[in-house]
C-alpha positions in Angstrom: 36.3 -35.8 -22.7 37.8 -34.0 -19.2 37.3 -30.0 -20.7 35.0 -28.2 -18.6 32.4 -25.5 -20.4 33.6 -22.6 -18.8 31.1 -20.1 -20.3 28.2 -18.8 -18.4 24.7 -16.4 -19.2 24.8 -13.6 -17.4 21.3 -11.9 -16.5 20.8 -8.2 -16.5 18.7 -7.7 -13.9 17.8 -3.7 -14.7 16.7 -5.1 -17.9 14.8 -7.9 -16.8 12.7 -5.8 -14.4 12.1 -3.0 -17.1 9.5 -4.9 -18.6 7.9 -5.9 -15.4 5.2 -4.8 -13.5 5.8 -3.0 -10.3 3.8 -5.7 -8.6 5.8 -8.5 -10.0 8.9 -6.8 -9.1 7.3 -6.7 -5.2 5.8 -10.0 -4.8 7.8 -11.9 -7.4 6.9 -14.2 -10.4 4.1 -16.1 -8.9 1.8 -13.1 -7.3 -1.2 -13.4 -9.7 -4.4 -11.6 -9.4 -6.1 -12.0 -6.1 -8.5 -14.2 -7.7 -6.2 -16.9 -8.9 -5.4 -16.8 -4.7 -8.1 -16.3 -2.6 -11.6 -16.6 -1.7 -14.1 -14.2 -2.2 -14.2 -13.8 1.3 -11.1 -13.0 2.1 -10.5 -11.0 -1.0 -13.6 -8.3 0.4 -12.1 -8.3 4.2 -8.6 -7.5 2.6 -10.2 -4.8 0.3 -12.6 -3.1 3.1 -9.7 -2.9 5.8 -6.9 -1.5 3.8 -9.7 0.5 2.5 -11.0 1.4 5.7 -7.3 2.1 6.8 -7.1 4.8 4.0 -10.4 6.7 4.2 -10.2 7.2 8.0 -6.4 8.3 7.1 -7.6 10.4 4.6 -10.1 12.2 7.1 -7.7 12.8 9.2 -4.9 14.6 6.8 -7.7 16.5 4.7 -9.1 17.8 8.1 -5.2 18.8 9.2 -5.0 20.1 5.3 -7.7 22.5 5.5 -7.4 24.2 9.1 -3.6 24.7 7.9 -4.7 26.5 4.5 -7.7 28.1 6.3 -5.8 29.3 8.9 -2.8 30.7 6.6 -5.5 32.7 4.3 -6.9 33.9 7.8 -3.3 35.0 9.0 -2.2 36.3 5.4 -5.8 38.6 5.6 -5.1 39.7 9.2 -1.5 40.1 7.7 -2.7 42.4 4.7 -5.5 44.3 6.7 -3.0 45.5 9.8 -0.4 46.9 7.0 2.5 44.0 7.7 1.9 42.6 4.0 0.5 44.4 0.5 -0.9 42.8 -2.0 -0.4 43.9 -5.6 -3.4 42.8 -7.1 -3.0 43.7 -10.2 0.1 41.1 -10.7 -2.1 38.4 -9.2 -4.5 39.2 -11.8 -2.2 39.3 -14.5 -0.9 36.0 -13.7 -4.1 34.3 -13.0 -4.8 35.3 -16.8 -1.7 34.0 -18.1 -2.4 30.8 -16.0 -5.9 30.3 -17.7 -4.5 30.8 -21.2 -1.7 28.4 -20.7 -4.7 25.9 -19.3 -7.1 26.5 -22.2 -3.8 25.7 -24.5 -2.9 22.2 -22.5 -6.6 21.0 -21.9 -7.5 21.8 -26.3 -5.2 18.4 -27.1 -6.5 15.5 -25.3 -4.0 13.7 -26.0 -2.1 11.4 -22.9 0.9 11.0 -23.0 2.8 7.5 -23.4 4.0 6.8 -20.4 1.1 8.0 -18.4 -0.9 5.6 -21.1 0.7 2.8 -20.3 0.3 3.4 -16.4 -3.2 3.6 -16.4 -3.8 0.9 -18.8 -1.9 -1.5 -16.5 -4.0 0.2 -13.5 -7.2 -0.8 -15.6 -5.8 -4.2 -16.2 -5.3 -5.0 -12.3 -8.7 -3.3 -11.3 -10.2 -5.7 -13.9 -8.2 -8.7 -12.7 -9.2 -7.8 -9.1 -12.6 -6.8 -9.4 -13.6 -8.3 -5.7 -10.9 -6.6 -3.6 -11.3 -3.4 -5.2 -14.9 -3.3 -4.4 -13.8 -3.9 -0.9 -11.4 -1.2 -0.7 -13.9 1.0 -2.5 -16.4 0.3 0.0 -14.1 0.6 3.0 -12.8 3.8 1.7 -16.1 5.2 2.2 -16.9 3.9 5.3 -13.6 5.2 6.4 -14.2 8.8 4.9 -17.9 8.5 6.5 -16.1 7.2 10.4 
């Protein structure tokens, strides 16, 4: 009657995570959708400032983005015209047509792959779980792009 059970379970965790969400592996067991936890209220001020936060961030790197490749075309030109560079334009061509061929042969089969399936399907599932804060962070994006 004194024998101790000496045997124990042993959890994996790399394969109990596998089959998890990313979310759930963030904010643990008990994060549901932002419905199950919060007001409407507070779900659009959380979705229009984090949205907010992105589009004025966004602004800021596309305008950075574009004067750094405007500005690299406009040195490559000067570049090309004052005899520093030359262009063999008959190579670009050659590969800009291989480059379309190849994209006419990946864009005749719509077909997605599995793993990019899956993604978006559980992207479609949250958006549809959260439908409140993503408005917000739709319409904060905008007002962020727009600021």
């Amino acid at each position: 009657a004194g024998a101790k059970d000496d045997t124990f379970n042993v959890l994996d965790l790399a394969e109990y995570t596998k089959n998890r969400p990313w979310w759930r592996k963030i904010f643990g067991p008990s994060s549901g959708s932002s419905a199950e936890k919060y007001n409407v209220a507070t779900q659009l001020l959380i979705g229009g400032v984090t949205g907010w936060c992105t589009g004025f961030v966004f602004q800021k790197v596309g305008k950075l983005a574009a004067t750094a490749v405007g500005g690299g075309f406009f040195l490559l030109q000067i570049a090309n015209h004052t005899g520093y560079i030359k262009v063999d334009w008959n190579m670009v061509q050659r590969d800009m047509n291989k480059a379309k061929e190849q994209l006419k042969f990946h864009s005749s089969g719509n077909k997605m792959p599995p793993e990019v399936k899956s993604r978006v399907d559980e992207v479609i599932i949250f958006l549809k779980k959260n439908v409140i804060l993503t408005g917000g962070f739709a319409g904060g994006f905008l007002l962020g792009m727009a600021s």
